[in-house]
C-alpha positions as CSV (number, residue, x, y, z in Angstrom):
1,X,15.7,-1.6,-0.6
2,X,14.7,-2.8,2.8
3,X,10.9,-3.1,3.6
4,X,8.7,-3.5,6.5
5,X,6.3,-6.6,6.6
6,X,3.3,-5.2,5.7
7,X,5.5,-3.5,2.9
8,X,6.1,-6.4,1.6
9,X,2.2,-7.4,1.9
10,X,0.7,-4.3,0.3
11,X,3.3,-4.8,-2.7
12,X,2.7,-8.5,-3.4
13,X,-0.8,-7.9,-3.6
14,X,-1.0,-4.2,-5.5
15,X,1.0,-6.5,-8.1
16,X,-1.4,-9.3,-8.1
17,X,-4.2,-7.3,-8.4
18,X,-2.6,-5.4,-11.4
19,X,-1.4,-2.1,-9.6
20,X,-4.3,-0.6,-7.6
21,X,-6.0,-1.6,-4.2
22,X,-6.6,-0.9,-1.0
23,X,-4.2,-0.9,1.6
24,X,-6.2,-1.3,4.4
25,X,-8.1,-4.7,2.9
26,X,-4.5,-5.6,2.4
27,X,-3.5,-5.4,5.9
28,X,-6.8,-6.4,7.1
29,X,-7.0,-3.6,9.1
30,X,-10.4,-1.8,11.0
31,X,-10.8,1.9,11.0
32,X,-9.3,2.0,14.6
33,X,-6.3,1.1,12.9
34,X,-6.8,4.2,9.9
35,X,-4.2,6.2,10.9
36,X,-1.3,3.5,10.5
37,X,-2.5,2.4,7.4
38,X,-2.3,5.8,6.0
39,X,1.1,6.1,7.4
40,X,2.2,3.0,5.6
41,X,1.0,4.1,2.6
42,X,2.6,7.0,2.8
43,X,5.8,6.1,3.6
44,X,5.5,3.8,0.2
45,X,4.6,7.1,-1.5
46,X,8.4,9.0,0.0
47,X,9.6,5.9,-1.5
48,X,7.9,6.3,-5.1
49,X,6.6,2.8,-5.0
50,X,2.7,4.0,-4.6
51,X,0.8,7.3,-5.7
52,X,-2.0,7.8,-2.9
53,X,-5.0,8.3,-4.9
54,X,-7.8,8.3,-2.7
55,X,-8.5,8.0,1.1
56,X,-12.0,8.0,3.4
57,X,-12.3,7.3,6.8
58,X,-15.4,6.1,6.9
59,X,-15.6,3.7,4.4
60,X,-12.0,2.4,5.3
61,X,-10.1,3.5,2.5
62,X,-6.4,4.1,1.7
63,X,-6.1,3.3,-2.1
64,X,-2.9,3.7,-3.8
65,X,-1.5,2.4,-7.0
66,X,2.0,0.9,-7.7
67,X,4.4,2.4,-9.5
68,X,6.9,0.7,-12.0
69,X,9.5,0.6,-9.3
70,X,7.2,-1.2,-6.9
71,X,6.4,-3.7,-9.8
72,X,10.5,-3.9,-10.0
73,X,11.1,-4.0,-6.2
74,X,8.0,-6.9,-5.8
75,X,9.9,-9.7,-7.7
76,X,13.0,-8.7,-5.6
77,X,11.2,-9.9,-2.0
């Protein structure tokens, strides 16, 4: 599977941290920026490597949790 660099980021550090987080600390990424970090995290979600659990715009919040196939796919990159 082929992934996007901040793919890659957002799974290299869900793993680290033990499987949840939040995407847009991850990305380092300011509300302005919101809607792209949803979208990211939703495109991880199509590809089963995240479950979206919770998401706020105004505290800046998109957190997901990895899956077993993102653990899997995160020693692959």
């Amino acid at each position: 599977m082929i992934f996007t660099n901040e793919e890659t980021i957002i799974l290299k550090k869900l793993t680290e941290q033990g499987g949840t987080g939040n995407v847009m600390e991850f990305l380092s990424y300011d509300t302005s920026r919101f809607e792209e970090g949803f979208t990211i995290a939703n495109e991880l979600q199509n590809k089963d490597l995240v479950k979206l659990l919770y998401s706020n715009f105004n505290k800046n919040l998109v957190v997901v949790e990895a899956t077993l196939l993102a653990f899997i796919a995160s020693k692959e990159i």
